[in-house]
C-alpha positions in Angstrom: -18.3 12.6 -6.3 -19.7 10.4 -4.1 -18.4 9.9 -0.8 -17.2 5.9 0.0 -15.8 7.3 3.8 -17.1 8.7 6.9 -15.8 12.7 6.7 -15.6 12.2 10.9 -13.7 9.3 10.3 -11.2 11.3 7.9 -11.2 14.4 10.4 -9.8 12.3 13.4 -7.2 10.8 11.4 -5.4 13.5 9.4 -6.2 15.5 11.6 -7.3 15.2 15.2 -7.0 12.8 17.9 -5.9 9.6 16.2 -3.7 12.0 13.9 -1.3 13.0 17.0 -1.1 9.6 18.1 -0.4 8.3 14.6 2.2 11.2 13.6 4.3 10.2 16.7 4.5 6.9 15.4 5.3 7.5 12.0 8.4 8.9 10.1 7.7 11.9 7.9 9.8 10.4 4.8 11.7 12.1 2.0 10.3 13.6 -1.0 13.5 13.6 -3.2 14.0 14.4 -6.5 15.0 12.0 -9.6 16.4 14.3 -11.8 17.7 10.9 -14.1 14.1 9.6 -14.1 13.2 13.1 -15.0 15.2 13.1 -18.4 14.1 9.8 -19.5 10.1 10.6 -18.6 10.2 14.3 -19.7 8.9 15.2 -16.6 9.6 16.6 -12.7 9.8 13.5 -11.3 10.4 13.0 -7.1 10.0 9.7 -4.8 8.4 9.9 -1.4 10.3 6.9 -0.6 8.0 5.0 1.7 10.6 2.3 1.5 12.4 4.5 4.7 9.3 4.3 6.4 9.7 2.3 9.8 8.6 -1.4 9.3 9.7 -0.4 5.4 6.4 0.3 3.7 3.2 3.0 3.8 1.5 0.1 5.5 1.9 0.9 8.9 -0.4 4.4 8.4 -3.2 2.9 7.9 -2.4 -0.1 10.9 -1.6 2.3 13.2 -5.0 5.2 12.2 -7.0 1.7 13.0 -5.5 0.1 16.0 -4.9 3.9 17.7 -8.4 4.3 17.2 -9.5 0.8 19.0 -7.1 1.8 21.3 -9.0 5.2 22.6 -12.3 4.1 22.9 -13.0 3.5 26.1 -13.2 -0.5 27.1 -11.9 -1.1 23.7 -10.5 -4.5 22.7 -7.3 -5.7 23.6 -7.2 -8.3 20.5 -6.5 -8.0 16.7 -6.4 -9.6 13.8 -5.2 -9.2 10.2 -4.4 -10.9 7.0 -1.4 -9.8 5.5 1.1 -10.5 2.2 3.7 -8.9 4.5 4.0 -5.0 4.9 0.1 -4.9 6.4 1.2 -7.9 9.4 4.7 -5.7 9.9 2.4 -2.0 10.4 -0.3 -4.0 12.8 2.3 -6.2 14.5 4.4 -2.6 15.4 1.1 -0.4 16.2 -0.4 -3.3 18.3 3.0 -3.3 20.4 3.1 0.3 20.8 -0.9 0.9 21.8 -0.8 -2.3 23.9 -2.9 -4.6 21.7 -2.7 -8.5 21.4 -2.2 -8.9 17.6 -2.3 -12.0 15.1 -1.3 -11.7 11.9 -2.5 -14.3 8.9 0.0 -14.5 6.2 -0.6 -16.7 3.0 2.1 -19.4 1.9 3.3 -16.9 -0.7 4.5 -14.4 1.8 8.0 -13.5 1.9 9.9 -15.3 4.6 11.6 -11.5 5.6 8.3 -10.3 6.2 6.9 -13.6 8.1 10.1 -13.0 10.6 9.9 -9.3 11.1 5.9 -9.2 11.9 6.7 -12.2 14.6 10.2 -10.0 15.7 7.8 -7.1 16.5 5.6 -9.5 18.5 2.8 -10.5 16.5 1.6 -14.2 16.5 2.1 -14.7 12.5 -0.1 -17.8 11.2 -0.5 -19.6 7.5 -4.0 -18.6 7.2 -4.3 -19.9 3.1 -2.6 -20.6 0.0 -3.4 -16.9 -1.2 -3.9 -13.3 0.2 -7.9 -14.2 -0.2 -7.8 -17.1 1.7 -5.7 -16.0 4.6 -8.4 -12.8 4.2 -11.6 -14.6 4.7 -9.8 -16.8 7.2 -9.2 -13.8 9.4 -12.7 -12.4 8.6 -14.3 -15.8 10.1 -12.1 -15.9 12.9 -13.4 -11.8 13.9 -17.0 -12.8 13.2 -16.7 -16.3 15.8 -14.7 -14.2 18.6 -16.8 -11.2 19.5 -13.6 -9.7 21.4 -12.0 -9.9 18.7 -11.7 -7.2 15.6 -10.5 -7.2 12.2 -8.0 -4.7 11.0 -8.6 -4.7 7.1 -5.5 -4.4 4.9 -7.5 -1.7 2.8 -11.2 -2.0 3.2 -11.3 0.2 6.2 -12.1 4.2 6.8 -9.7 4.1 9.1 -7.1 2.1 7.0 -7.7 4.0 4.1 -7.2 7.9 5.8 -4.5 6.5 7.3 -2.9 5.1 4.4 -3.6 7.4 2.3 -4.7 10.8 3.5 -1.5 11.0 5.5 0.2 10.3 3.3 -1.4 12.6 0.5 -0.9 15.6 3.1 2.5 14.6 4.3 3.4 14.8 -0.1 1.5 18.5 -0.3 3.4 20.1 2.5 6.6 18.9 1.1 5.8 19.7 -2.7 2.4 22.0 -3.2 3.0 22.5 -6.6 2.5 18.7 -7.4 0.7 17.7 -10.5 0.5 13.8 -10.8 0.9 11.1 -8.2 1.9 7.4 -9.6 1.0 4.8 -6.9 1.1 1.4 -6.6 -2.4 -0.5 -6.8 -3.3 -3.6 -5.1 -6.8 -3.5 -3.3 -6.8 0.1 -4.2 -7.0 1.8 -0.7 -3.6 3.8 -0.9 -4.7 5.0 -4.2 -8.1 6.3 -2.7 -6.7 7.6 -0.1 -4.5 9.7 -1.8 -7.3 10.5 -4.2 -9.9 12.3 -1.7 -6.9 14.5 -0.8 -5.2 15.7 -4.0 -8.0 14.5 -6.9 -10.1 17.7 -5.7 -7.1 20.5 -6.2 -6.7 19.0 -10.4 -4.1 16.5 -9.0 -3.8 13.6 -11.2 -3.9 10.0 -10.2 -2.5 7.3 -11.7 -2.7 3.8 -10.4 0.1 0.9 -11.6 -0.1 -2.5 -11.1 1.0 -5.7 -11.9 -0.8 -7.1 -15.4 -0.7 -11.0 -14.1 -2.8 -9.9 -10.8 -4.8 -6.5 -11.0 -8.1 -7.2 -9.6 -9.4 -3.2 -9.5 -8.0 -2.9 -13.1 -10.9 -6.0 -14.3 -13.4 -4.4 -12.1 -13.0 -0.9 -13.9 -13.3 -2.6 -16.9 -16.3 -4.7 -16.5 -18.2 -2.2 -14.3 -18.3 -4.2 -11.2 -16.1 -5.1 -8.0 -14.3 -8.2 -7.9 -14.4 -9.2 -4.4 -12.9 -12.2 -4.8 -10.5 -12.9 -7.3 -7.9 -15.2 -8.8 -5.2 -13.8 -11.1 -2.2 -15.4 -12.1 1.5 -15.7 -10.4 3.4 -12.2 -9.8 7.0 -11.2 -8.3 4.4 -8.3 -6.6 2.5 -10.5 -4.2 1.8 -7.7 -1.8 -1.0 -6.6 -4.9 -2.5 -10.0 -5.3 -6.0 -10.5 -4.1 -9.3 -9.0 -4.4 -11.1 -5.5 -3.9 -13.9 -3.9 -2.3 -17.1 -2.5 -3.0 -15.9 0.9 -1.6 -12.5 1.3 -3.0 -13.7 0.2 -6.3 -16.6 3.1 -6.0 -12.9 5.3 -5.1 -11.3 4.2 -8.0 -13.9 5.2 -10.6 -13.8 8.5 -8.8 -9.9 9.0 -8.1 -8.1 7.0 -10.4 -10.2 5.1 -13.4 -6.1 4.9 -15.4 -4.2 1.7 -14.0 -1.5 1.2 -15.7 -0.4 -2.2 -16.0 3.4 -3.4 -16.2 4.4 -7.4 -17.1 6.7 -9.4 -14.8 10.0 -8.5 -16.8 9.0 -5.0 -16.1 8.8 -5.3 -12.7 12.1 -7.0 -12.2 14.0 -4.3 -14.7 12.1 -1.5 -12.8 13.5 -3.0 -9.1 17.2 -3.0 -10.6 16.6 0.1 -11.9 15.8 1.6 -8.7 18.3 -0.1 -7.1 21.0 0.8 -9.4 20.2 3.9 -11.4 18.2 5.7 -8.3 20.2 4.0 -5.5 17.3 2.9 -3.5 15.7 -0.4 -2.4 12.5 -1.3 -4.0 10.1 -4.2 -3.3 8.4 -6.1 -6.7 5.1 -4.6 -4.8 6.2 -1.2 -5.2 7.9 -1.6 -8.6 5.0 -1.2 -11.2 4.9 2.5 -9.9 8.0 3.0 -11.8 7.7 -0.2 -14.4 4.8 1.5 -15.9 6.5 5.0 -16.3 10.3 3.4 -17.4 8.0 1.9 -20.3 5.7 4.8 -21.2 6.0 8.3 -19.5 2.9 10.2 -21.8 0.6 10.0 -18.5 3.0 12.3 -16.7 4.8 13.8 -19.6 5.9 17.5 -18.6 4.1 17.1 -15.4 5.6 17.8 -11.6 5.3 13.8 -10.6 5.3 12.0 -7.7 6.2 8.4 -7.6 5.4 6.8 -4.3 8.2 4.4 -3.8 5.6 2.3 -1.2 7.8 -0.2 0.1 11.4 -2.0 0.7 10.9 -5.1 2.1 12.7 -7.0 0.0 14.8 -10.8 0.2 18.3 -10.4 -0.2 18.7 -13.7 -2.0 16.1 -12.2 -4.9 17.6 -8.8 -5.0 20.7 -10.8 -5.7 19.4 -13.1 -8.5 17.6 -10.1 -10.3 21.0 -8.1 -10.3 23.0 -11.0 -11.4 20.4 -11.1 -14.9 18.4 -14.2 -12.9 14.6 -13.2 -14.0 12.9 -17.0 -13.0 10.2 -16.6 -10.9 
């Protein structure tokens, strides 16, 4: 396989300097098992329920790998920015606080007013930076290029973001379950999933990538041979996996996880009342297709030992209430 990261890069952050900052940051969440899930899949199945993660989502791994990292060079800025559909703004606005970092966060109008108010309650300036997740991206992109003390953090298109996200992740999942055999993830612009994938995709671990069918950008790129780095796919309840991918996670996801499988939008609401009352656990539409996929058809784990990352439970109450009460209008 070829390699999409710098290997120093991936050594600091799962494992040396930027790892000890990180891990003191960061709650090691459960790994539980689903035992219910298990007899309707025909398989082991256990959550690592990001969703307990503080800020709510795997997001603030890979915030925290980058902005630690900014934060132990020597001189280094004193001035982020990021584009964000939510869970990205809440891990840079936290990480920012905690390494002493100026942060500004661009959200796009289709950001969930929860998230808008928690990234500005941890003390990020939050800004409209677009209509979409691409926009408020390329918004923040210009911004970085015009203000030389000023960096980017990347959402997913970062070494940093990407060991962060998902290497720590991938190694936090082996400690607490070696024997695994597949891991389901959610897929957006893929760096989670590739992540995970240089960790586990070497032992014979399986990846499997889910996403939402009106918006999977990496899913049209593996099936036309090329990266779509911009994109425009249709309206999704899963906003945090609208948007565009990269040259280098699309390279990762031929390499770690070519099988997305893709759930429609009445999938992802039964899956996120599933979750909420079958496994007792909150679930964000972002996170959903992780489950949606496999409540639909299990034969891509069937009798293996599964993990499905649960990445995130940021949530409105107002829509958890209309989905329980049978409401399924976008």
């Amino acid at each position: 396989m070829q390699r999409m990261f710098d290997p120093e890069v991936w050594r600091e952050v799962t494992g040396g300097a930027v790892a000890e900052r990180v891990r003191r940051l960061l709650r090691v969440t459960p790994l539980v098992p689903a035992p219910s899930l298990g007899r309707r899949t025909g398989a082991d199945v256990w959550l690592k329920l990001e969703n307990l993660q503080r800020t709510g989502s795997f997001k603030l791994r890979g915030a925290a790998a980058r902005i630690a990292a900014l934060a132990l060079e020597a001189g280094g800025p004193k001035r982020v920015i990021a584009a964000s559909a939510g869970n990205h703004g809440l891990g840079v606005a936290l990480a920012s606080r905690t390494y002493g970092v100026e942060a500004t966060v661009l959200v796009s109008a289709q950001t969930p007013e929860v998230k808008r108010a928690g990234i500005a309650a941890l003390g990020a300036k939050v800004e409209v930076g677009g209509a979409t997740y691409d926009e408020a991206d390329a918004a923040a992109r210009r911004r970085a290029a015009d203000d030389p003390g000023l960096v980017f953090v990347s959402a997913f298109d970062d070494d940093h973001v990407i060991a962060g996200n998902g290497g720590l992740l991938a190694r936090e999942i082996l400690a607490q379950l070696p024997d695994v055999q597949a891991i389901v993830v959610p897929v957006g612009g893929g760096g989670l999933a590739a992540g995970i994938g240089v960790e586990v995709v070497p032992r014979g671990i399986k990846v499997v990538g889910a996403s939402a069918a009106a918006n999977c950008a990496m899913r049209r790129s593996l099936d036309e041979g090329r990266a779509f780095t911009t994109y425009e796919g249709g309206p999704t309840l899963a906003e945090g996996l609208e948007g565009a991918v990269s040259e280098r996670t699309f390279a990762m996801a031929r390499d770690y996880f070519p099988e997305i499988a893709l759930a429609s939008e009445v999938q992802i609401r039964e899956a996120v009342v599933y979750a909420y009352r079958t496994l007792g656990i909150l679930c964000e539409a972002s996170a959903a297709p992780a489950l949606a996929v496999l409540l639909d058809d299990a034969s891509m784990i069937r009798g293996r030992r599964t993990v499905i990352v649960i990445s995130g439970g940021n949530i409105e109450a107002d829509l958890l209430d209309r989905l329980l009460s049978g409401d399924v209008a976008r």
